[in-house]
N, C-alpha and C positions, 0 to 999 in steps of 0.2 A: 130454708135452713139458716140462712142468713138472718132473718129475720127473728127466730126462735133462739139464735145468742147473742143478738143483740135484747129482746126480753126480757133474759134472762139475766144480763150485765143490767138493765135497770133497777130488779130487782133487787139484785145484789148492793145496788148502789142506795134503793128506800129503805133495802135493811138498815143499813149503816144509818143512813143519816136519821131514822126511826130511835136505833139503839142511840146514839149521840141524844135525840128527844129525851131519852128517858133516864138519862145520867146527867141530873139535876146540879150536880156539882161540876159539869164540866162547861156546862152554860157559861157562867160566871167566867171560867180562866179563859173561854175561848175571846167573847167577845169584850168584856170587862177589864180584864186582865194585861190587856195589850195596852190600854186607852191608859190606865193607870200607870202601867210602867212608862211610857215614853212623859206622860206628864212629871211621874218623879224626876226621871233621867232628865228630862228636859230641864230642871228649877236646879236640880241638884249639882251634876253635871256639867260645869261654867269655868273655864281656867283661866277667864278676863282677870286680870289683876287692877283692882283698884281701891283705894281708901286703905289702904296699908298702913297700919296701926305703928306711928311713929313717935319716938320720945325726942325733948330737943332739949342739948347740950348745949346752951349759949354764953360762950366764957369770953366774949369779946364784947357782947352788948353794946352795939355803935347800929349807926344806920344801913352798912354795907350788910350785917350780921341778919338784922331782920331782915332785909329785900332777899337775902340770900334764903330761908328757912320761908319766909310768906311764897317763895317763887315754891316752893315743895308743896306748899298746903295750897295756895292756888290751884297746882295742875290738877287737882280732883285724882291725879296718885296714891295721896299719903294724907292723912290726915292723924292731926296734933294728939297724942292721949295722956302728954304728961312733959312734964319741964324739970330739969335737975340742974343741978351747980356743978359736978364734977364728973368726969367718965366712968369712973365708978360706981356713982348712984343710977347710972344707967342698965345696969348689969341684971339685978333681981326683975326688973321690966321686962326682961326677955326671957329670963330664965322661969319667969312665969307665965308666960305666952300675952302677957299685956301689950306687946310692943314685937312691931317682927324688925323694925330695924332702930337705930338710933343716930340721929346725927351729932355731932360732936364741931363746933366750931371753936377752936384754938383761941388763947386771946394773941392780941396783933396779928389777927385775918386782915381789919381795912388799912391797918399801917402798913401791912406789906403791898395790899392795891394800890394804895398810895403810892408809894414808892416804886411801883411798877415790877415787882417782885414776885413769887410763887405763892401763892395763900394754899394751902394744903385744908381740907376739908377730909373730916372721918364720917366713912359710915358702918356702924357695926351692924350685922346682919345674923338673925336667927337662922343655920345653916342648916338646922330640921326640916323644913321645908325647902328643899333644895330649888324646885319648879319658881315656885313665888317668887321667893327672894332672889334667883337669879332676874328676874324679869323686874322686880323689885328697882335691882341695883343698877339696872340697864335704863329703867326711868330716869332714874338719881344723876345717874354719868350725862345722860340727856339735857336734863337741866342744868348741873354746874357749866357745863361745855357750852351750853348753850347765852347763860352767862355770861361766859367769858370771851365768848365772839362779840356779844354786843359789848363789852368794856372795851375788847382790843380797838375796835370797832371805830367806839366814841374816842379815843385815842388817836386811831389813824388820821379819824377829819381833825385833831384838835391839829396835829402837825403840822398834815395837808392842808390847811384853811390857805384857800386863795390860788391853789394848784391844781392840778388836774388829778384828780384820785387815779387811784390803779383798779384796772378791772378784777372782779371777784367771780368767781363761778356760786351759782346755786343749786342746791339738789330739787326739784321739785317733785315728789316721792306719787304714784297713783296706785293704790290699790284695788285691781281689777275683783269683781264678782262679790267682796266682799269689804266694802271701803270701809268699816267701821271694824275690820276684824272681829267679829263676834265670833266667839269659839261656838257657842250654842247653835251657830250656823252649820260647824263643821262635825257638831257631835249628835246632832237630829237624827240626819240623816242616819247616822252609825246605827243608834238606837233602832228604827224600822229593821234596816239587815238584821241586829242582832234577835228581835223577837218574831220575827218570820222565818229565822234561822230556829233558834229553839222550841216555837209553837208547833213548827209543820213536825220537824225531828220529832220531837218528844210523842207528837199527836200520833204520827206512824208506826214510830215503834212500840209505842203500848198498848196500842189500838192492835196490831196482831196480837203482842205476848196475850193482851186478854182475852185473845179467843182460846187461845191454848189452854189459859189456866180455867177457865169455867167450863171448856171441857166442848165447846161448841165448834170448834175448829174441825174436829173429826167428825161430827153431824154434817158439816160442809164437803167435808169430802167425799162421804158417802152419796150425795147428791150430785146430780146429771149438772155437775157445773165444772168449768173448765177452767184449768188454772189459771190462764190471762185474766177470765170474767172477774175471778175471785181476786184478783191482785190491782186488776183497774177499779172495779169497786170497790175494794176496801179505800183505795189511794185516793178515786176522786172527789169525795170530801174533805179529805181535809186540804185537798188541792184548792177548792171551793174556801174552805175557812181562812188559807193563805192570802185568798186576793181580796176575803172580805175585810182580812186584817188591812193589806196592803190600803183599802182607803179610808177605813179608821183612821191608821196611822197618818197619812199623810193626811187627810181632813186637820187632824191636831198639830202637827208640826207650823203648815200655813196659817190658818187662822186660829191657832192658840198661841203660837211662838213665832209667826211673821216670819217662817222662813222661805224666802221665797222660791214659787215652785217654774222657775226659766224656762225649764224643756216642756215637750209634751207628758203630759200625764198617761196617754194613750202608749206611748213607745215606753214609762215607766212601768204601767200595768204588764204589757206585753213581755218584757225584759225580767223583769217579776217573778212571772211564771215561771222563765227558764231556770230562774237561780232555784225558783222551788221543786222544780225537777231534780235538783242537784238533793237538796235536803230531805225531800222523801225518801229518794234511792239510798239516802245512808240514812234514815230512820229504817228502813225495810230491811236494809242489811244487818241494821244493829239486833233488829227483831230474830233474823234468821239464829244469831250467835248467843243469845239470850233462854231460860227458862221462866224468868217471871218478869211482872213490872218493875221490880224493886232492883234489877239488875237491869234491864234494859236501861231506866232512868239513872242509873251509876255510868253505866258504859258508854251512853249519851253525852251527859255532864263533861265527865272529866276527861274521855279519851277523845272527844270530837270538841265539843262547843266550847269550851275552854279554851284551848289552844288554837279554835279558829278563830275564839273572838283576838286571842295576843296576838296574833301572825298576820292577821288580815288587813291591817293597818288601821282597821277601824279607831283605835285609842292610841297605839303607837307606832310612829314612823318606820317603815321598812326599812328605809336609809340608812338610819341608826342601831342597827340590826346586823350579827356578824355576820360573815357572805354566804358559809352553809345556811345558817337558815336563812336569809336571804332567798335562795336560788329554793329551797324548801317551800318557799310563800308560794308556791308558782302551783302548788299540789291543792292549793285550800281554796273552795269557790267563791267564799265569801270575799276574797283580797278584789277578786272580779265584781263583783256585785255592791262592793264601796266605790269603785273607780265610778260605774254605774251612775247608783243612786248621786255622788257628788256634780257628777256631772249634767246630770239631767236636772237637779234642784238648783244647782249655782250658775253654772254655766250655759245652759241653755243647751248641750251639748245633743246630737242628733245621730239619728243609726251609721253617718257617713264616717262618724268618729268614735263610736262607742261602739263599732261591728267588730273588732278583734275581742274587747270582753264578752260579747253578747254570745260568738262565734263559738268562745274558747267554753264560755259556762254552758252552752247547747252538748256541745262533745263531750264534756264533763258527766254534763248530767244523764246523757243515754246510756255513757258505757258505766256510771255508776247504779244504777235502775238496772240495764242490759245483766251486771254480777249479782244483785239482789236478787233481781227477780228468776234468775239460774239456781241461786240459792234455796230461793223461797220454793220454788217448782221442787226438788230436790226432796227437799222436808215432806211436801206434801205425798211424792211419791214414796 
């Protein structure tokens, strides 16, 4: 007996992956699709700030003026795309997106060094881009400051020549997992979450609604087949096309974009699964509340994947996020399954430390499956 629904669940499950064969068009989004998106997201996708298109106001023109304005185009920050005489003529540069900041040096900038006085240095900043130019302007503050330790600097020894200097503390800064800060590092990853978030979803819930609407759903019922068989194989395909995404993706991430993969891949895979437990149960459920594709893929979209890509922290900091939703994030699997994937890619991070998400996305995903599949049994009866 045993034997004759398990059969009958394989059955169930060649159907599926048979009808998948024969929809030509879906070949392409399953396995193609993925590979393309994370390469755009990957190139496109880059919040590194550098070569920041700068105009330069030099109304001092001495030696101090250029080491000042060469120390900006040095950093590999900022680079030079225009020269003007007055602060004024700096203005259409930005207002035309030529230029996102402009620096502005006063004349008697090196008379007031001289004189051991305050040299005041402008930087006007295109404040449309709010992300850039802050990060922009925090370069900027970097190097004048930075500047101005080595003048005080050469100062102190001109005084001190022949006495015992005074001790200085130094900061020396280590950037753990990610010492070059590559944001590409931080948003890979995201990227795999968000398209095995949307592939499995989307593939589950229109993968039912389409039985319904062709009319095939009720020939299934009428057959000696049992609602679990019918609900495990419709699922486990694309269960299957989730983890064959999972090493597309990650194949591209490492050896396309060097990002590197620290933890096991195996506790990755495995970990995977669970979160895709999470995204079927609410692609099945979206199915149960749906009549056609064209609403499934609506109710999908905007009332699930939307809001779990903003909440999840995938793109934006929870931190920075008011405390309701905050405490809100704690409902989305996806916030689970970036802690995840960062930690296994960058960190090296292991089931000893990743077992609270691992835990919490397993409970998640049963009793979301566990309301689905109540649902789905429901319809069917």
């Amino acid at each position: 007996m045993r034997g004759d629904g398990l059969y009958v669940l394989w059955r169930v499950i060649v159907k599926e992956f048979l009808q998948l064969k024969q929809d030509v068009r879906m070949i392409p989004m399953i396995f193609v699709a993925p590979v393309v998106q994370i390469v755009v997201f990957g190139f496109a996708v880059n919040t590194d700030v550098t070569r920041v298109p700068m105009v330069l106001v030099d109304q001092d023109r001495t030696a101090e003026s250029r080491a000042l304005h060469q120390r900006f185009t040095a950093s590999g920050y900022f680079e030079l795309v225009g020269v003007e005489d007055e602060p004024d003529a700096a203005d259409p540069w930005l207002v035309r997106g030529d230029a996102q900041l402009a620096l502005v040096i006063e004349p008697g900038y090196a008379a007031r060094l001289g004189a051991g006085r305050s040299a005041r240095v402008q930087l006007l900043a295109d404040g449309s881009d709010s992300s850039a130019v802050t990060v922009a302007l925090g370069y900027g503050a970097r190097i004048v400051s930075g500047l101005s330790a080595e003048r005080l600097q050469e100062r102190l020894g001109a005084v001190l020549a022949g006495t015992a200097r005074p001790g200085r503390t130094e900061l020396l800064p280590r950037v753990l997992w990610n010492p070059d800060l590559k944001s590409r590092w931080f948003y890979v990853p995201a990227v795999l979450a968000m398209i095995l978030m949307i592939m499995t979803m989307l593939l589950s819930a229109m993968g039912v609604v389409r039985e319904k609407e062709i009319g095939t759903l009720e020939q299934i019922i009428v057959t000696p087949v049992h609602a679990w068989q019918l609900l495990v194989g419709k699922l486990f395909p694309f269960g299957v096309i989730g983890m064959v995404q999972v090493c597309l993706v990650s194949a591209v991430a490492v050896f396309g974009f060097g990002v590197p993969l620290e933890g096991s891949f195996a506790l990755l895979f495995g970990l995977s699964l669970v979160f895709i437990l999470n995204t079927l149960g609410l692609g099945l459920l979206v199915s149960t509340l749906v009549a056609n594709q064209q609403q499934a893929m609506m109710v999908a979209t905007f009332t699930l994947m939307l809001p779990m890509i903003y909440l999840s922290g995938l793109i934006f900091p929870i931190e920075n996020m008011p405390v309701a939703i905050q405490w809100f994030t704690y409902l989305i699997p996806v916030r689970y399954y970036a802690t995840i994937l960062r930690g296994i890619f960058l960190k090296g991070a292991g089931l000893d430390v990743l077992w609270p998400q691992a835990l919490t996305l397993l409970v998640m995903g049963l009793s979301i499956l566990a309301v689905a599949a109540a649902r789905f049994r429901k319809r069917l009866d």
